[in-house]
mmJSON file of the N, C-alpha and C atoms, coordinates in Angstrom:
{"data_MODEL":{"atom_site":{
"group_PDB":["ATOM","ATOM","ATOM","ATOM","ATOM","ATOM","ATOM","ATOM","ATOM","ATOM","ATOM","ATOM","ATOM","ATOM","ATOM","ATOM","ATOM","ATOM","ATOM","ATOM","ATOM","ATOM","ATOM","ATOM","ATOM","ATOM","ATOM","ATOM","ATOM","ATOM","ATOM","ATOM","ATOM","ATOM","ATOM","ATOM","ATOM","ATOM","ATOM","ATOM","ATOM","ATOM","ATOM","ATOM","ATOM","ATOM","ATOM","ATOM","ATOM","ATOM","ATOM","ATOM","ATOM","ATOM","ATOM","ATOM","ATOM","ATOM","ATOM","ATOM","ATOM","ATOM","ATOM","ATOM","ATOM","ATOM","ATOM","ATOM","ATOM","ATOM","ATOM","ATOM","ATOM","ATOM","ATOM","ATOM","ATOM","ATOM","ATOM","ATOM","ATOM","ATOM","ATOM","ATOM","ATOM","ATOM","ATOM","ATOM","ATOM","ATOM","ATOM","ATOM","ATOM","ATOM","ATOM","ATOM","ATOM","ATOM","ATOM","ATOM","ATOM","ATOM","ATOM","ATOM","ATOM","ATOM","ATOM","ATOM","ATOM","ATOM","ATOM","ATOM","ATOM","ATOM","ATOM","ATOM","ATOM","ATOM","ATOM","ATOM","ATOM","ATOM","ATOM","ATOM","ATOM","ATOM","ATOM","ATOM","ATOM","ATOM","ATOM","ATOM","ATOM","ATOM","ATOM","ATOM","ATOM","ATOM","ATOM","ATOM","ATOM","ATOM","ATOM","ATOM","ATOM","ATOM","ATOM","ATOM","ATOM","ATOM","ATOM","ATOM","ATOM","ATOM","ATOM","ATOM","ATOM","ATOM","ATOM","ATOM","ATOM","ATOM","ATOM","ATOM","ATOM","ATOM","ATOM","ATOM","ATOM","ATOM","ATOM","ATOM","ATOM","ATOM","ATOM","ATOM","ATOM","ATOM","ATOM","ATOM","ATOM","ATOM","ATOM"],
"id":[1,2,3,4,5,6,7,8,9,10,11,12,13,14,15,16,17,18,19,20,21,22,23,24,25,26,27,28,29,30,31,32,33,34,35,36,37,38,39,40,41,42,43,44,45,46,47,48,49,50,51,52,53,54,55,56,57,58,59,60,61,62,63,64,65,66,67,68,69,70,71,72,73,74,75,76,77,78,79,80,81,82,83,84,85,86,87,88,89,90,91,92,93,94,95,96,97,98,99,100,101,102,103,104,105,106,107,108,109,110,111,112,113,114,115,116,117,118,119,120,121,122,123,124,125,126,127,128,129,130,131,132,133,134,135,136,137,138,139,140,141,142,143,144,145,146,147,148,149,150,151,152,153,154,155,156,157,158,159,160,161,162,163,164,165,166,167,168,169,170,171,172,173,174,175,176,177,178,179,180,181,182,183],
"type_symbol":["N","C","C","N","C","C","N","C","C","N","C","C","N","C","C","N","C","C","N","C","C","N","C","C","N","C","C","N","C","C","N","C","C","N","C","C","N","C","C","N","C","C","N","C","C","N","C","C","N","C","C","N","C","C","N","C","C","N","C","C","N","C","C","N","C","C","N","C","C","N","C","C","N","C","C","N","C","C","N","C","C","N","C","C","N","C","C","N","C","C","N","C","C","N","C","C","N","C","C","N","C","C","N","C","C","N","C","C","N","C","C","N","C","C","N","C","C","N","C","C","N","C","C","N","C","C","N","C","C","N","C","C","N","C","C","N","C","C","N","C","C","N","C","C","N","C","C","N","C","C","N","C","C","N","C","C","N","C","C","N","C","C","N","C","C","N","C","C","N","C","C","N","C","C","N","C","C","N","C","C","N","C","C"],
"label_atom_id":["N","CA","C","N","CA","C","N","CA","C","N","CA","C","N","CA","C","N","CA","C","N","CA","C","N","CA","C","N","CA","C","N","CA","C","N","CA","C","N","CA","C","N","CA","C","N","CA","C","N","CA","C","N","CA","C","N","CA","C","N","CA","C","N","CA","C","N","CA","C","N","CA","C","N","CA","C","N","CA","C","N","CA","C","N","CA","C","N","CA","C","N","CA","C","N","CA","C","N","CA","C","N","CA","C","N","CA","C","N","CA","C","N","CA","C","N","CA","C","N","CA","C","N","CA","C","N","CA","C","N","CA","C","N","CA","C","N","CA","C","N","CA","C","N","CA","C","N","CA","C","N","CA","C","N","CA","C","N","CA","C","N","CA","C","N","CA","C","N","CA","C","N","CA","C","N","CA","C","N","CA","C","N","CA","C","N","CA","C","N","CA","C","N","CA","C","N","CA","C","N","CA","C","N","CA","C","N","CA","C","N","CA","C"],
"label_alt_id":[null,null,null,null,null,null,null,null,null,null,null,null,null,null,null,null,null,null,null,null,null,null,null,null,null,null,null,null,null,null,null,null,null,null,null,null,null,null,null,null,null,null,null,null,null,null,null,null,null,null,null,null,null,null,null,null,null,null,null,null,null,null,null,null,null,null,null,null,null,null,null,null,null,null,null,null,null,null,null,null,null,null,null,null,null,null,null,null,null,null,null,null,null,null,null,null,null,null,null,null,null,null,null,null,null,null,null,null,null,null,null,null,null,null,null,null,null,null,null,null,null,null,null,null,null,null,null,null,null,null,null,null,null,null,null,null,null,null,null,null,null,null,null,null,null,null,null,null,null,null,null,null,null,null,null,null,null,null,null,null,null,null,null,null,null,null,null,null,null,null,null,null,null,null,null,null,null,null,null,null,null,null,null],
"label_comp_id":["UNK","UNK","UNK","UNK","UNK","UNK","UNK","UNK","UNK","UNK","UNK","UNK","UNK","UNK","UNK","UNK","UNK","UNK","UNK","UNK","UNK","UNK","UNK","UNK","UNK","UNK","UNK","UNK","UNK","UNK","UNK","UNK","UNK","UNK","UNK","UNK","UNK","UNK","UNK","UNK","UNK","UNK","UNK","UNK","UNK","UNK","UNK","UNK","UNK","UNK","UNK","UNK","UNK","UNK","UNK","UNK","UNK","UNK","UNK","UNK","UNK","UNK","UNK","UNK","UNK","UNK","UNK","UNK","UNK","UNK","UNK","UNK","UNK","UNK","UNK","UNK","UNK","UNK","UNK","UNK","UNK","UNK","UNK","UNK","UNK","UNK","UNK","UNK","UNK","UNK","UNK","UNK","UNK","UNK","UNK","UNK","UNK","UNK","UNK","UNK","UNK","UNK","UNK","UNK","UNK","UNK","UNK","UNK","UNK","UNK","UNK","UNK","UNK","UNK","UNK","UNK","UNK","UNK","UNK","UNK","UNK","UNK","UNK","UNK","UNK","UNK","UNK","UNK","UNK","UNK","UNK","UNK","UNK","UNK","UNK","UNK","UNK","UNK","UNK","UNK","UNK","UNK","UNK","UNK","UNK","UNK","UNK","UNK","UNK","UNK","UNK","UNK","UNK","UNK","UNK","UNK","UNK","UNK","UNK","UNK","UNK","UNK","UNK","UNK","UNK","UNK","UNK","UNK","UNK","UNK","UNK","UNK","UNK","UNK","UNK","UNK","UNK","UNK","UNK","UNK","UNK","UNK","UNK"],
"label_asym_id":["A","A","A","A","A","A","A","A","A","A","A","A","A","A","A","A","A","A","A","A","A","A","A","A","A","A","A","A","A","A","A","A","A","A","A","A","A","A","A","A","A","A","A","A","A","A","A","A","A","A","A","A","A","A","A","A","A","A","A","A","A","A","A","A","A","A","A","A","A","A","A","A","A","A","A","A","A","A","A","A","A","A","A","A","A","A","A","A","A","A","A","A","A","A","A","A","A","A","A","A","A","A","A","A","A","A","A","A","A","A","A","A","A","A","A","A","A","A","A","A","A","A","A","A","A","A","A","A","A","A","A","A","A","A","A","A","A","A","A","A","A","A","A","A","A","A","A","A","A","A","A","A","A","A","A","A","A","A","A","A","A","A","A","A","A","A","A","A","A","A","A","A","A","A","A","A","A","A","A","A","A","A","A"],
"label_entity_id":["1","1","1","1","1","1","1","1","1","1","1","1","1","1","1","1","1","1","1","1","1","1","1","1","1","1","1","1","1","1","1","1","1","1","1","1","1","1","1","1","1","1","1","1","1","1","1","1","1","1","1","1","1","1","1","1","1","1","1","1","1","1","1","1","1","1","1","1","1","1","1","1","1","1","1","1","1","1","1","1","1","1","1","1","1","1","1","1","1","1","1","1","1","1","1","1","1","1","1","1","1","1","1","1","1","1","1","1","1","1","1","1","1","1","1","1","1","1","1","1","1","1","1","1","1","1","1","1","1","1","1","1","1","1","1","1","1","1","1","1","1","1","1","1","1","1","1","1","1","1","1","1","1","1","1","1","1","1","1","1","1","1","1","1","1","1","1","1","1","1","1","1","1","1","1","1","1","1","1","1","1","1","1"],
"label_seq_id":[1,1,1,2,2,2,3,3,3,4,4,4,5,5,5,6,6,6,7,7,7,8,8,8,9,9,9,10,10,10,11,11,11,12,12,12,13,13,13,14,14,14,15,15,15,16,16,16,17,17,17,18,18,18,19,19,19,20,20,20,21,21,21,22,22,22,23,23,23,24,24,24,25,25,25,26,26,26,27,27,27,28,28,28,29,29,29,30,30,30,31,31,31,32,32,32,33,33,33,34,34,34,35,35,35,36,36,36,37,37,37,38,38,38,39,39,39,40,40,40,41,41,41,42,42,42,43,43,43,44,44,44,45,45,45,46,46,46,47,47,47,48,48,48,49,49,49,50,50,50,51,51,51,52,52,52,53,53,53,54,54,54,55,55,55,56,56,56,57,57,57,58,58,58,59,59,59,60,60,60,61,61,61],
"pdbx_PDB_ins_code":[null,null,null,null,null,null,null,null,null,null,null,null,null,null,null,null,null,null,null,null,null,null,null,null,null,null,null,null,null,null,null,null,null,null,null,null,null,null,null,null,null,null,null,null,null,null,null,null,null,null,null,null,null,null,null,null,null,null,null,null,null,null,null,null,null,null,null,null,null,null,null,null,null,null,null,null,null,null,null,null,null,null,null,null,null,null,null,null,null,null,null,null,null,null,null,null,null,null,null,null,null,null,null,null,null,null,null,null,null,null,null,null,null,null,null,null,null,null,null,null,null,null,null,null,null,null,null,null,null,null,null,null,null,null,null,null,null,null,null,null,null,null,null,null,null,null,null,null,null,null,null,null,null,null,null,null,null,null,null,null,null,null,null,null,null,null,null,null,null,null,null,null,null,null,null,null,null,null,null,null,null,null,null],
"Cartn_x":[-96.52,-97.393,-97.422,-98.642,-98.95,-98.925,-98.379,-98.399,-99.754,-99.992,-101.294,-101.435,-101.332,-100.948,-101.971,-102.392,-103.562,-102.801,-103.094,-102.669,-104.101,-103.411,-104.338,-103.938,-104.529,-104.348,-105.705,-105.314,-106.267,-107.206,-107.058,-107.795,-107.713,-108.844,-108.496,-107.301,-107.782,-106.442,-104.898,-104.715,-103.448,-103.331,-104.308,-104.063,-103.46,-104.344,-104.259,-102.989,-102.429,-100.731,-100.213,-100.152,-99.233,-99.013,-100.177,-100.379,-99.302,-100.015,-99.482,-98.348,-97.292,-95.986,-95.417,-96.45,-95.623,-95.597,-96.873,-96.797,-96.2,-96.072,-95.374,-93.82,-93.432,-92.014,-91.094,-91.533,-91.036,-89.821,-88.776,-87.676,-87.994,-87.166,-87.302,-89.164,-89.889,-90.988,-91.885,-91.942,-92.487,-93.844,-94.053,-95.685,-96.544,-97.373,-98.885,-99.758,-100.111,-101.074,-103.041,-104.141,-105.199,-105.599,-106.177,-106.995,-108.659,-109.238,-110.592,-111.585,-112.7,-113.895,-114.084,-113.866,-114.309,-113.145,-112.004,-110.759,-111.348,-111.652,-112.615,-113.476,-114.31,-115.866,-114.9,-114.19,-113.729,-112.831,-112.134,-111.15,-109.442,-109.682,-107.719,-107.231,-108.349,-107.34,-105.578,-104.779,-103.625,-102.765,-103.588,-102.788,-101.738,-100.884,-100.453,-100.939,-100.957,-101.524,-100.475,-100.749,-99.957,-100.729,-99.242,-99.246,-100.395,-101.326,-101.867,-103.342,-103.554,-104.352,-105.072,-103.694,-103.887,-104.203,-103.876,-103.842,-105.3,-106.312,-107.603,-108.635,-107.979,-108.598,-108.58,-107.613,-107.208,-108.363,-107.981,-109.288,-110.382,-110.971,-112.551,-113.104,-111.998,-112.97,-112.512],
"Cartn_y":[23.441,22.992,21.476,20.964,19.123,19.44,18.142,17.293,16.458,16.167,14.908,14.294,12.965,12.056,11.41,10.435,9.35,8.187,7.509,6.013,4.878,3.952,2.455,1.518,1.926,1.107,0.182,-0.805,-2.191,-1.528,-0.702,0.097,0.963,1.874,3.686,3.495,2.605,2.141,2.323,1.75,1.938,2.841,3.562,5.362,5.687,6.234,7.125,6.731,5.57,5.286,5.818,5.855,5.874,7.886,8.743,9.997,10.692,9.216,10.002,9.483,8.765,8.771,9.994,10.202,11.663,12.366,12.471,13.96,14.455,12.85,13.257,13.164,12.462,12.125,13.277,14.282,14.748,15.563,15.502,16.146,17.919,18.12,19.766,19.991,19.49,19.808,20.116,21.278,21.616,20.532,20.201,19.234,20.205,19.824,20.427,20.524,21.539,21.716,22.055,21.424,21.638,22.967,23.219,25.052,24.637,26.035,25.683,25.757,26.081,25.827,24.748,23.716,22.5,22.043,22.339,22.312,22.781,24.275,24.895,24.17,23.956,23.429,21.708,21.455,20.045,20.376,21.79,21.913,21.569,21.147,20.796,21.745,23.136,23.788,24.297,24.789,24.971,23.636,22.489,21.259,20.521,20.002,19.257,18.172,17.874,16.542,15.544,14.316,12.958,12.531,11.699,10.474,9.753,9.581,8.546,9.268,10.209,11.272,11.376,12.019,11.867,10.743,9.535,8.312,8.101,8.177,7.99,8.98,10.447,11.194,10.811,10.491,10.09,8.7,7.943,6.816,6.812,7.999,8.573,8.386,8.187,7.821,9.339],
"Cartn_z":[-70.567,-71.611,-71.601,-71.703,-71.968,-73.277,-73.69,-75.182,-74.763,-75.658,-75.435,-76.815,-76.649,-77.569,-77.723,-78.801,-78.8,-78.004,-77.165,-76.637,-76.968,-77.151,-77.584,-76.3,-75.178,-73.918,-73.583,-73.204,-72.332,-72.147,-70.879,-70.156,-69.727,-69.265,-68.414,-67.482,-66.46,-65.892,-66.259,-67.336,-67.75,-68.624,-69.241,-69.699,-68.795,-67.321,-66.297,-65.765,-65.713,-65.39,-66.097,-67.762,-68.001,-67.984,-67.845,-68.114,-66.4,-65.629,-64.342,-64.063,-64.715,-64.754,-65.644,-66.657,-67.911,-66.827,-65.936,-65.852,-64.058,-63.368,-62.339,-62.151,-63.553,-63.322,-64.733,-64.775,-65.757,-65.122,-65.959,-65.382,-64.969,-64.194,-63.998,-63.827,-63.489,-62.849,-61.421,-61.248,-59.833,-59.678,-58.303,-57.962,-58.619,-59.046,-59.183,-58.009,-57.826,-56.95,-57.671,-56.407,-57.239,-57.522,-58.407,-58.25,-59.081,-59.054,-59.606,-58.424,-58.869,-57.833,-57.446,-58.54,-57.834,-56.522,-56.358,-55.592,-54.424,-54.394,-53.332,-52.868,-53.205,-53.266,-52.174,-52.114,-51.684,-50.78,-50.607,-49.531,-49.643,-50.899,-51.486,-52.266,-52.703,-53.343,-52.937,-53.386,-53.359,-52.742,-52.257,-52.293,-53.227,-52.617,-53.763,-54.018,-55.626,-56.152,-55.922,-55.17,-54.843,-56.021,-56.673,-57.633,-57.473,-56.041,-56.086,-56.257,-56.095,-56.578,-57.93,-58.756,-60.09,-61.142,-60.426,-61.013,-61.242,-59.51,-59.422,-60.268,-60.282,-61.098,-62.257,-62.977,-64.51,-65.075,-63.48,-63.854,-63.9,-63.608,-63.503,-61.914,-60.82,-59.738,-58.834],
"occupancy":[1.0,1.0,1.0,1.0,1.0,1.0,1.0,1.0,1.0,1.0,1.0,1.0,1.0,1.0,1.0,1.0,1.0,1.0,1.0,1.0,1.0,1.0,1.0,1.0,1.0,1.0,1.0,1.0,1.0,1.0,1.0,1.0,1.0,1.0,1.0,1.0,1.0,1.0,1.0,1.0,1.0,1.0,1.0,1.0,1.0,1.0,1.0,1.0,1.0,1.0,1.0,1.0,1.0,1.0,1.0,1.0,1.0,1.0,1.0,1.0,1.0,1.0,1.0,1.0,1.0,1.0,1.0,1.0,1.0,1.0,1.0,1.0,1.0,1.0,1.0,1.0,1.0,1.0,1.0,1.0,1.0,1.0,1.0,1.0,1.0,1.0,1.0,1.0,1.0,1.0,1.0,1.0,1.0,1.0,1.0,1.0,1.0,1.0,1.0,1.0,1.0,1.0,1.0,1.0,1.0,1.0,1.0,1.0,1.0,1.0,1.0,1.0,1.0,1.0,1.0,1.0,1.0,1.0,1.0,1.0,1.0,1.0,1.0,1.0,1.0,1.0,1.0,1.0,1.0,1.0,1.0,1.0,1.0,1.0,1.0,1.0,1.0,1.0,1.0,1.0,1.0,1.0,1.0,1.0,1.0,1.0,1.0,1.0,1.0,1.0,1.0,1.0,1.0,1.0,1.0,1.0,1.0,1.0,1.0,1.0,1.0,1.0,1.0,1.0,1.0,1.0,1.0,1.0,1.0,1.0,1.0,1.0,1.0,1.0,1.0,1.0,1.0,1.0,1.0,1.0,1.0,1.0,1.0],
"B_iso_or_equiv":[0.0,0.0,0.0,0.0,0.0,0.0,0.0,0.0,0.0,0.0,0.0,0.0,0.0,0.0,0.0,0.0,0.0,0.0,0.0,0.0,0.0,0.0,0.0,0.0,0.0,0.0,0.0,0.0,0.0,0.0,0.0,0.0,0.0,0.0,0.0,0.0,0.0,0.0,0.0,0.0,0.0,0.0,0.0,0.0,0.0,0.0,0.0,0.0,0.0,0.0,0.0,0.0,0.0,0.0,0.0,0.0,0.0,0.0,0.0,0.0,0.0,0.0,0.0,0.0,0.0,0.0,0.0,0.0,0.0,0.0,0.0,0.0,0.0,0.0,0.0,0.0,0.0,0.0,0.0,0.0,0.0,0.0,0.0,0.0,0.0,0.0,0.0,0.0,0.0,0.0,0.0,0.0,0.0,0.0,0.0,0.0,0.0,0.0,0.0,0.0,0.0,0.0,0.0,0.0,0.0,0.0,0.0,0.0,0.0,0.0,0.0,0.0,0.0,0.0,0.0,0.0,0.0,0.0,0.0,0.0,0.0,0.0,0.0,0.0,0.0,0.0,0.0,0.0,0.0,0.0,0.0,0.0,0.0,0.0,0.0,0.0,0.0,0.0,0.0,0.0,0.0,0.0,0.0,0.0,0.0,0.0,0.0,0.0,0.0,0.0,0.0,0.0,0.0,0.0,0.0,0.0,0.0,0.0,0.0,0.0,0.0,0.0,0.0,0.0,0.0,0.0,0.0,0.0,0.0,0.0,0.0,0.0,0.0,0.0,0.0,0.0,0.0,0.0,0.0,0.0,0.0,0.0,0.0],
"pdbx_formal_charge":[null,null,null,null,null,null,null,null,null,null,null,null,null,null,null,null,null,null,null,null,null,null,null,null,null,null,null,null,null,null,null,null,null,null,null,null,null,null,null,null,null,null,null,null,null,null,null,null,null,null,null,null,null,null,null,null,null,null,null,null,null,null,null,null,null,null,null,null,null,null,null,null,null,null,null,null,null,null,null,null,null,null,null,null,null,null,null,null,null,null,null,null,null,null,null,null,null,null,null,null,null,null,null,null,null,null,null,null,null,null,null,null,null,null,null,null,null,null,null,null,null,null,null,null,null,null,null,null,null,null,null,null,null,null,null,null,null,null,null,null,null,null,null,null,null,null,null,null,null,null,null,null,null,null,null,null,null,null,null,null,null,null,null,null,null,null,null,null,null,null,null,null,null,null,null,null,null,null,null,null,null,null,null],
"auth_seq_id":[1,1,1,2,2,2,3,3,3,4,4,4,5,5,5,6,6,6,7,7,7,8,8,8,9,9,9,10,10,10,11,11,11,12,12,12,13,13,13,14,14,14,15,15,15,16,16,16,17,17,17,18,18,18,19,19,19,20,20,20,21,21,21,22,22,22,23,23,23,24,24,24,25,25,25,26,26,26,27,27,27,28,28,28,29,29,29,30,30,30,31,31,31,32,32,32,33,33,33,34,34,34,35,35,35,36,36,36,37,37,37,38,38,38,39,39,39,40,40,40,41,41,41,42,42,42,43,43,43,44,44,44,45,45,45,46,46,46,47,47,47,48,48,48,49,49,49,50,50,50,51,51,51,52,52,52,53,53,53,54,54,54,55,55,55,56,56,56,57,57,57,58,58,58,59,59,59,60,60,60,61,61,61],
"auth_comp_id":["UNK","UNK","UNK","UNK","UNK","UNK","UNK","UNK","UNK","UNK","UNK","UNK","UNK","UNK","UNK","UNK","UNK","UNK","UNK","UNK","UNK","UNK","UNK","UNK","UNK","UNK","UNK","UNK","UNK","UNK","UNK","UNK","UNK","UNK","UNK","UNK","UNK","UNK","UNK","UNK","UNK","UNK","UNK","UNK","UNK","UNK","UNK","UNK","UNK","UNK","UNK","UNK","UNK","UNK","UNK","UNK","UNK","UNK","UNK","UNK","UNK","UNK","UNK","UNK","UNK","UNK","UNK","UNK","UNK","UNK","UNK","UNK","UNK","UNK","UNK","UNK","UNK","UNK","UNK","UNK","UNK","UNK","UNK","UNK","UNK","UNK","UNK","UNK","UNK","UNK","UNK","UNK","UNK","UNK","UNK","UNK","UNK","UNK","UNK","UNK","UNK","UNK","UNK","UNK","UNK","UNK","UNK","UNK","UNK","UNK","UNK","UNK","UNK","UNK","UNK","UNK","UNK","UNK","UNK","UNK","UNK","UNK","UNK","UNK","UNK","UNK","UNK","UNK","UNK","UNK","UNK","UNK","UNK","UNK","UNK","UNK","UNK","UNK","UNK","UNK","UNK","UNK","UNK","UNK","UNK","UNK","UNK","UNK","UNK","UNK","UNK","UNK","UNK","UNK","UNK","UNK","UNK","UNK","UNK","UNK","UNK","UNK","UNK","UNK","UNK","UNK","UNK","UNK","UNK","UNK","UNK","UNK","UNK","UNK","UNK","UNK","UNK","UNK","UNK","UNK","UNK","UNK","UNK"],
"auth_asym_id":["A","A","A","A","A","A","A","A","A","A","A","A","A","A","A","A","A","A","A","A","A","A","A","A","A","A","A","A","A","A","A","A","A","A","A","A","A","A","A","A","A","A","A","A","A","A","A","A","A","A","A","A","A","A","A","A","A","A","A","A","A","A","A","A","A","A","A","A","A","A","A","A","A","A","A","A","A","A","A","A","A","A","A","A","A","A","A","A","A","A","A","A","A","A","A","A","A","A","A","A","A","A","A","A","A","A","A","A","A","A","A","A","A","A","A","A","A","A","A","A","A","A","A","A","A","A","A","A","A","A","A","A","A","A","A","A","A","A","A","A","A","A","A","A","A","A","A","A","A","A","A","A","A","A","A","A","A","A","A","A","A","A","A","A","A","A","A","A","A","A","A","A","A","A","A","A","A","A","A","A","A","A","A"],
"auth_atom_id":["N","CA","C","N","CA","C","N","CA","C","N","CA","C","N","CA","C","N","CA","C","N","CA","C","N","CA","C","N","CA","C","N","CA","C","N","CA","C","N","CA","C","N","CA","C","N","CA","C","N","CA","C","N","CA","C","N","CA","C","N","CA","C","N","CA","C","N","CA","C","N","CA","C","N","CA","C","N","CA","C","N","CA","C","N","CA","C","N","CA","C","N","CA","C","N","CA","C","N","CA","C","N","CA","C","N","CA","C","N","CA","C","N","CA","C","N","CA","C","N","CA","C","N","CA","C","N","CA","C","N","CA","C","N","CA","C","N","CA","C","N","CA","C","N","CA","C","N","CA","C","N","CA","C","N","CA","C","N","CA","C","N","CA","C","N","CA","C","N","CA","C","N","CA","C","N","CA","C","N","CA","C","N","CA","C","N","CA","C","N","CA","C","N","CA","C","N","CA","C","N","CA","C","N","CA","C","N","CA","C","N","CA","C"],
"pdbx_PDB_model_num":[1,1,1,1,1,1,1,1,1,1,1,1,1,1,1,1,1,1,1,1,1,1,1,1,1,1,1,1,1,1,1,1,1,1,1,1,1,1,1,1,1,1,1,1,1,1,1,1,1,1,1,1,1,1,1,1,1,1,1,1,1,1,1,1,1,1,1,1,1,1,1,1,1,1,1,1,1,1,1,1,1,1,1,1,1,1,1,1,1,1,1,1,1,1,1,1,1,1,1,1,1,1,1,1,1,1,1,1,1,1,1,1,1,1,1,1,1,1,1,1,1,1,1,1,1,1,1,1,1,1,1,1,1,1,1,1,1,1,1,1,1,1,1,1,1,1,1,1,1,1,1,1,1,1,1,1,1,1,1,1,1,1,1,1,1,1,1,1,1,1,1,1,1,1,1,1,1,1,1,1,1,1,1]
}}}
């Protein structure tokens, strides 16, 4: 389960850091991998999501 909090950050930028430190550095947590059509539709489903991944997703790119 995510918590999801309000944050008052600069920028998306430093949302999407700070979401993808919660959510890649959490203790006792397996990687995430992608799923979904859109995952399909791109060829990464059952991939794992790299930190550097989630960061860009989080930032809208």
């Amino acid at each position: 389960m995510i918590r999801v909090t309000t944050l008052y950050a600069g920028s998306a930028g430093a949302t999407a850091a700070y979401y993808t430190k919660y959510l890649t550095q959490a203790d006792g947590e397996e990687p995430g991998v992608w799923v979904g059509g859109q995952a399909e539709k791109f060829g990464i489903a059952g991939s794992v999501v790299s930190t550097e991944a989630l960061e860009l997703l989080l930032s809208g790119l």
